[in-house]
C-alpha positions in Angstrom: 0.0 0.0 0.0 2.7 2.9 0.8 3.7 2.2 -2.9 0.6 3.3 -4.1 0.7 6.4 -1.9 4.1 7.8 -3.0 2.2 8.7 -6.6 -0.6 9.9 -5.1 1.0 12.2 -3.2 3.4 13.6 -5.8 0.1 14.2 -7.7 -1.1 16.7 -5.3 1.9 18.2 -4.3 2.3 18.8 -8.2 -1.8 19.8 -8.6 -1.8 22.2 -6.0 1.0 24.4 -7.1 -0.7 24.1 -10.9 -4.0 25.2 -9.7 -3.2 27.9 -7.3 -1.3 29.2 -10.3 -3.8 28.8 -12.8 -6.6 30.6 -10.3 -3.6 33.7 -9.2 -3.1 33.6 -13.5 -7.3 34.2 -14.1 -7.4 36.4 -11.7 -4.7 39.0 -12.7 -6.4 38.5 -16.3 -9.7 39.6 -14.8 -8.1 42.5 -12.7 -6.3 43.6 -16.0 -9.7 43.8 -17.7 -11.0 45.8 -15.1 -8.5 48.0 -14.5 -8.7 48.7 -19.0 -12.5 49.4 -18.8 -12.3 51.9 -15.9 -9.3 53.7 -17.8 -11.5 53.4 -20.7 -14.7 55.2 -18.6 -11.9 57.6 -17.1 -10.9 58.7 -21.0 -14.6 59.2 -21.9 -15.0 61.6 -18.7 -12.0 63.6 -19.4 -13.1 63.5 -23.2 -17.1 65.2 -21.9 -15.4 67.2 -19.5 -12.8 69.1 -21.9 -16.1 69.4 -24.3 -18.0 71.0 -21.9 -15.2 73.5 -20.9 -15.0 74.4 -24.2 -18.5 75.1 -24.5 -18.3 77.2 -21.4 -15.5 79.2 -22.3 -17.3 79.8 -25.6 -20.4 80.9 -23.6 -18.3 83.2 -21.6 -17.1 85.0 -24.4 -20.2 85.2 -26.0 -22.5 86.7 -22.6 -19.0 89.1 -23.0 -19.6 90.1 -26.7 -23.5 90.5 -26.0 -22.7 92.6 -23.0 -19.8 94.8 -24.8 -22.6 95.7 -27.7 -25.9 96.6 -25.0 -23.3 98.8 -23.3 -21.5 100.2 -26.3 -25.2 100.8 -28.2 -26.2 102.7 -25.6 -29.4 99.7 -25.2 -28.3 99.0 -21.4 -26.4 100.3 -18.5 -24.4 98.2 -15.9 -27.3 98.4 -13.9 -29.8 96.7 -16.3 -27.1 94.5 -16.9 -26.6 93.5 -13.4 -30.6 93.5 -12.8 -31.2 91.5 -15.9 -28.4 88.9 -14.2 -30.2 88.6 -10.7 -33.9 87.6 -12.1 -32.1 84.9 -14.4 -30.2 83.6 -11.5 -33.3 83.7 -9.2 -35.3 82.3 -12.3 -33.6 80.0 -13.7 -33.5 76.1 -12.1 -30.6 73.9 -11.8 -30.0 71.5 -15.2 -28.9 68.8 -12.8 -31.2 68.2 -10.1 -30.1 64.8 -7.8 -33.4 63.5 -7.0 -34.3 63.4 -10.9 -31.3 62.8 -12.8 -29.6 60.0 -10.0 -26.0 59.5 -8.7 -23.6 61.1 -10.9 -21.7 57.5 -10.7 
């Protein structure tokens, strides 16, 4: 019988090595993956965010431009300017509004 056993026994000291390796290799695989789609999800935000600083920027220096002209026409003063500027603050509701639109996750 202990003839029998010395295979056996060199089996699993030779399986277990083999599997733990195999499961460690999977699992890096899967951690690589993740770790590609969330730099892939990072990308895209950085991608929407520079759009929509670019967009604001371009607002800016339009509200500027449309400012620059009321003044410079002689159509408003500073003071309808900075009137005109409280009621659309006061008046105008947040685009994003938690409850509605969810987590931003």
């Amino acid at each position: 019988m202990p003839g029998h056993m010395l295979p056996f026994a060199l089996g699993v000291l030779f399986a277990v090595p083999v599997t733990l390796g195999i499961v460690a290799l999977r699992s890096w695989r899967l951690r690589n993956a993740q770790d590609s789609a969330l730099a892939e999800q990072v990308q895209g935000m950085a991608s929407r965010i520079e759009v929509v600083e670019a967009e604001s920027t371009r607002t800016s220096v339009r509200m500027d431009v449309a400012e620059t002209v009321l003044l410079e026409k002689g159509v408003a003063d500073e003071e309808d300017l900075e009137e005109a500027r409280r009621y659309f603050e006061a008046n105008t509701a947040a685009r994003y509004d938690r409850q509605r639109d969810g987590s931003l996750h």
